[in-house]
C-alpha positions as YAML, in Angstrom:
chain: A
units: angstrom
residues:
- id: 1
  name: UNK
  ca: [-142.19, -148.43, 104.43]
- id: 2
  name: UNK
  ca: [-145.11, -146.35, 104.18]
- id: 3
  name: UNK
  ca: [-148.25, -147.70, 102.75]
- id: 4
  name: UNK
  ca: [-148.23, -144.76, 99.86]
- id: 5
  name: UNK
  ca: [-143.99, -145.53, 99.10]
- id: 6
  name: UNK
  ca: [-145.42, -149.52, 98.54]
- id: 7
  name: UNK
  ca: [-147.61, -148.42, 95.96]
- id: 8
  name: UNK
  ca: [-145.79, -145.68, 94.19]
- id: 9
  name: UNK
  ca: [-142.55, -148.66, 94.06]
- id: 10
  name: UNK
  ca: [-145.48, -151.73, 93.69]
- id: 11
  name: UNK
  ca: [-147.13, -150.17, 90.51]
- id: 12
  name: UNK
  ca: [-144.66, -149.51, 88.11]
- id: 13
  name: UNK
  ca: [-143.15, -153.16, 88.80]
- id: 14
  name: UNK
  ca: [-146.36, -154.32, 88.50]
- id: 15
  name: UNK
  ca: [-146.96, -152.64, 84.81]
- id: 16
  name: UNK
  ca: [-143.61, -154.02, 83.83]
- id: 17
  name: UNK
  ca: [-144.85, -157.51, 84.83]
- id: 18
  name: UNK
  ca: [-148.38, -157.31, 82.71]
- id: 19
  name: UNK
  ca: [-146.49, -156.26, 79.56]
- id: 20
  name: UNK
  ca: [-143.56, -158.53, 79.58]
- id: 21
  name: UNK
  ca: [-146.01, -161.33, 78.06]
- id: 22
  name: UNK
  ca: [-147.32, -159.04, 75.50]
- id: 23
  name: UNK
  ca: [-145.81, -157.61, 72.10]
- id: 24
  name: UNK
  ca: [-147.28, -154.83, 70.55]
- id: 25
  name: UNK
  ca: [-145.74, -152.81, 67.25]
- id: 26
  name: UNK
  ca: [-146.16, -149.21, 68.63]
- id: 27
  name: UNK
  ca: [-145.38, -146.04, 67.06]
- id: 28
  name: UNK
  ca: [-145.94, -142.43, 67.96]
- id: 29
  name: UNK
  ca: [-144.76, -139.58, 65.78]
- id: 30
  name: UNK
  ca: [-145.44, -135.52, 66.11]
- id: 31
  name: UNK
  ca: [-147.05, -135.05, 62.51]
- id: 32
  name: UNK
  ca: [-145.68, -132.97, 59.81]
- id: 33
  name: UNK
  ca: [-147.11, -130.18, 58.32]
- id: 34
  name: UNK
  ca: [-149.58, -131.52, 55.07]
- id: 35
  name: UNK
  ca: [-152.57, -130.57, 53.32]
- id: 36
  name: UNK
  ca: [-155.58, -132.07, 53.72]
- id: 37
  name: UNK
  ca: [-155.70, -136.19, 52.96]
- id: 38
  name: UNK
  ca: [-156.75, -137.31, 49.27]
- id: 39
  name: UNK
  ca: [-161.05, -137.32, 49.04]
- id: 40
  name: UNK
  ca: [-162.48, -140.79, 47.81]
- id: 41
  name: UNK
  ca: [-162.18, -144.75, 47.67]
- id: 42
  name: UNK
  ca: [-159.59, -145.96, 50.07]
- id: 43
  name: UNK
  ca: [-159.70, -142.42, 52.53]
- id: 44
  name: UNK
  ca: [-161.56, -142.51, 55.70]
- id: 45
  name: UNK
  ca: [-162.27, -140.08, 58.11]
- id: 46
  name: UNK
  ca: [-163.58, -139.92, 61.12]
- id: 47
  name: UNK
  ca: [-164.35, -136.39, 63.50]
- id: 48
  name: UNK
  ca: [-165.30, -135.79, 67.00]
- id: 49
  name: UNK
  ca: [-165.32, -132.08, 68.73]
- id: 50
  name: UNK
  ca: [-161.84, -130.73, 68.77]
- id: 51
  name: UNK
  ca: [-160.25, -133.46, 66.03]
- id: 52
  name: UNK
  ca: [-160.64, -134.82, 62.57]
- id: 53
  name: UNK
  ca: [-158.24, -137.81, 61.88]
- id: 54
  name: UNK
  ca: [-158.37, -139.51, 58.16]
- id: 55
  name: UNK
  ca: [-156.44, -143.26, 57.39]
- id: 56
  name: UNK
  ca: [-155.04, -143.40, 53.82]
- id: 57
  name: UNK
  ca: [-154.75, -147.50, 53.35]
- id: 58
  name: UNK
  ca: [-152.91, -147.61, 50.54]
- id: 59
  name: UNK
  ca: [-150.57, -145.38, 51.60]
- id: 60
  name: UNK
  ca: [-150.58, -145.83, 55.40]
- id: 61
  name: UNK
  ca: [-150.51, -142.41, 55.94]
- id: 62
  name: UNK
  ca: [-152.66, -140.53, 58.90]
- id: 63
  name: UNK
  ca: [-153.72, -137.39, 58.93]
- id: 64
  name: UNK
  ca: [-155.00, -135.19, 62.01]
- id: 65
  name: UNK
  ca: [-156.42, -131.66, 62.02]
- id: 66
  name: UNK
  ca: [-157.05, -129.63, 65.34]
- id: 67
  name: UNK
  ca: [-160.82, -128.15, 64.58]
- id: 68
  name: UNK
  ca: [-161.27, -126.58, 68.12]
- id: 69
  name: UNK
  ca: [-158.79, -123.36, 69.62]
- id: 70
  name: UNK
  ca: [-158.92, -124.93, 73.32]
- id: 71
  name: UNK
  ca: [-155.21, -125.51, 73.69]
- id: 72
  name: UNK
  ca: [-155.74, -129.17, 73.11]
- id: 73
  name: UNK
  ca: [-153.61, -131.45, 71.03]
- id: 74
  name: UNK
  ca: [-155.27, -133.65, 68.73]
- id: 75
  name: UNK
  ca: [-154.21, -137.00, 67.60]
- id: 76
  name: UNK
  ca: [-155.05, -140.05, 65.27]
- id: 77
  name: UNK
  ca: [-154.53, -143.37, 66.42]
- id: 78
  name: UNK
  ca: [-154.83, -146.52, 64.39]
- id: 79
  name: UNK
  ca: [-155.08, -150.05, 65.39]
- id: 80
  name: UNK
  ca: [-155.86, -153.26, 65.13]
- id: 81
  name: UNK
  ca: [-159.08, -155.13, 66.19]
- id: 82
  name: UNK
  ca: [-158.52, -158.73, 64.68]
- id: 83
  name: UNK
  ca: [-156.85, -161.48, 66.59]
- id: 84
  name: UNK
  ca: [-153.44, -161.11, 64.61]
- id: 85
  name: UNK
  ca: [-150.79, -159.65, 66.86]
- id: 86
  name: UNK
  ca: [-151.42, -156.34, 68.30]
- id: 87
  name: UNK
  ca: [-150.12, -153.22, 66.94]
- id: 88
  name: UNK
  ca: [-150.42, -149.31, 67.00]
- id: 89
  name: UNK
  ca: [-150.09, -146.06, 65.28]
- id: 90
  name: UNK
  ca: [-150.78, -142.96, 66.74]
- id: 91
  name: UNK
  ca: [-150.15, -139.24, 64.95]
- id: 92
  name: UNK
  ca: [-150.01, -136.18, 67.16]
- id: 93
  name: UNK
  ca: [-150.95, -132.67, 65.95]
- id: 94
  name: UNK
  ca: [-149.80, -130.05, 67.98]
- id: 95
  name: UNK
  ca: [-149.97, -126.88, 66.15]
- id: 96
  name: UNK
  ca: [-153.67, -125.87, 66.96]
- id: 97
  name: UNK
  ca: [-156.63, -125.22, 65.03]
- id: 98
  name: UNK
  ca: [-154.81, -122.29, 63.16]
- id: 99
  name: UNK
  ca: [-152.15, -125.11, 62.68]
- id: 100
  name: UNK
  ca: [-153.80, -127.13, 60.23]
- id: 101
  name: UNK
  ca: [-153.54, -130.72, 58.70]
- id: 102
  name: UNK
  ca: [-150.46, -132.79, 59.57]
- id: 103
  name: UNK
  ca: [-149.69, -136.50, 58.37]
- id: 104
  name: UNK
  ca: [-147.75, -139.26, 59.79]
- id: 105
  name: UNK
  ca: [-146.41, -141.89, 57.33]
- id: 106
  name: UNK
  ca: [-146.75, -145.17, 59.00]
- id: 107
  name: UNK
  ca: [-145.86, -148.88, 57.79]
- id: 108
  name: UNK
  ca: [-148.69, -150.95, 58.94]
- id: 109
  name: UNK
  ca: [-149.41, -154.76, 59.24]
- id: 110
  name: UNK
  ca: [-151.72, -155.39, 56.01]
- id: 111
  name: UNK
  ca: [-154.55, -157.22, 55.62]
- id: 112
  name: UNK
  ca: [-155.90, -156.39, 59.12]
- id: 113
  name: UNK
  ca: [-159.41, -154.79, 60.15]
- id: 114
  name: UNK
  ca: [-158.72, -151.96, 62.97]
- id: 115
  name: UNK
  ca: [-159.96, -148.90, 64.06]
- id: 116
  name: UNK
  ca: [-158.98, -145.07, 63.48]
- id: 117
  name: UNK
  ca: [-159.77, -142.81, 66.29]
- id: 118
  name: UNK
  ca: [-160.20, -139.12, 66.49]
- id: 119
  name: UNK
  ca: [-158.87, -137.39, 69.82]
- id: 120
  name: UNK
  ca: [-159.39, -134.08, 71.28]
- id: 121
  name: UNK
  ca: [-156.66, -133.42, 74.29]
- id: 122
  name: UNK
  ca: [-154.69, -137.01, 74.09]
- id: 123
  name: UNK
  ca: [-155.81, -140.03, 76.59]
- id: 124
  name: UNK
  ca: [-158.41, -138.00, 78.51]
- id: 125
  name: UNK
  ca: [-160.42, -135.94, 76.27]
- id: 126
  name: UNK
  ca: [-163.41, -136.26, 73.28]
- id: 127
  name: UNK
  ca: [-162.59, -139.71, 71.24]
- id: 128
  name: UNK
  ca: [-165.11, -141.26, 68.35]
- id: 129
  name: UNK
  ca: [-163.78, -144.08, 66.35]
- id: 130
  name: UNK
  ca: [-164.66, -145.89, 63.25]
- id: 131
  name: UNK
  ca: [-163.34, -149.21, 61.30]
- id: 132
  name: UNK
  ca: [-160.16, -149.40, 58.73]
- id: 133
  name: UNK
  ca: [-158.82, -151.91, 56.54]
- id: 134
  name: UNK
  ca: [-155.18, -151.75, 56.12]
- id: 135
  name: UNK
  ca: [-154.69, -153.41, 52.22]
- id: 136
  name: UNK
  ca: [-151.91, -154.38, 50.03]
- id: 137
  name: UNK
  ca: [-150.71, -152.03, 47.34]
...
């Protein structure tokens, strides 16, 4: 077997391995057409170039807006940064800046300090974060 064939059958087994001891609450979602999140106590936002995300915490809602025509997606992504158990959100927008806001309604642990990032073109691409609290209401 060829050393490339190793490593293209080695690495997926090997992911499989790494995560089999960990549990994470993830959830992705394409976000639905909205307007733009609720202003004041309990919204925050947070913008790099190409995205704008916003975390409602009492509603657990995330909103993402597009802000640069580059053929991008944006997203939102929400998690924790506490020593609870790990979780996730993450809300794609993928209409484009003419597209607008979209929001993702999310159930979230509460009670837990995380972080809310804003992402211009998903995993590879302009990212700023800053911290949430996800509350009880």
């Amino acid at each position: 077997m060829s050393k490339l064939m190793r490593a293209l059958v080695g690495i997926p087994a090997a992911v499989v391995l790494i995560s089999a001891g960990t549990t994470v609450a993830a959830s992705a979602a394409t976000g639905k057409p909205s307007g733009p999140p609720p202003s004041g106590f309990g919204v925050t936002c947070v913008s790099t170039t190409g995205a704008k995300a916003c975390f409602g915490e009492a509603a657990d809602k995330v909103w993402v807006k597009d802000t640069k025509a580059n053929g991008d997606s944006a997203v939102g992504t929400i998690y924790n940064t506490d020593s609870g158990p790990d979780w996730y959100r993450e809300c794609f927008n993928t209409r484009g800046e003419a597209g607008g806001w979209v929001m993702c309604d999310f159930d979230v642990p509460e009670n837990r300090e995380g972080l809310l990032w804003a992402v211009n073109k998903p995993w590879v691409g302009n990212e700023k974060s800053v911290k949430i609290w996800t509350t009880l209401i």
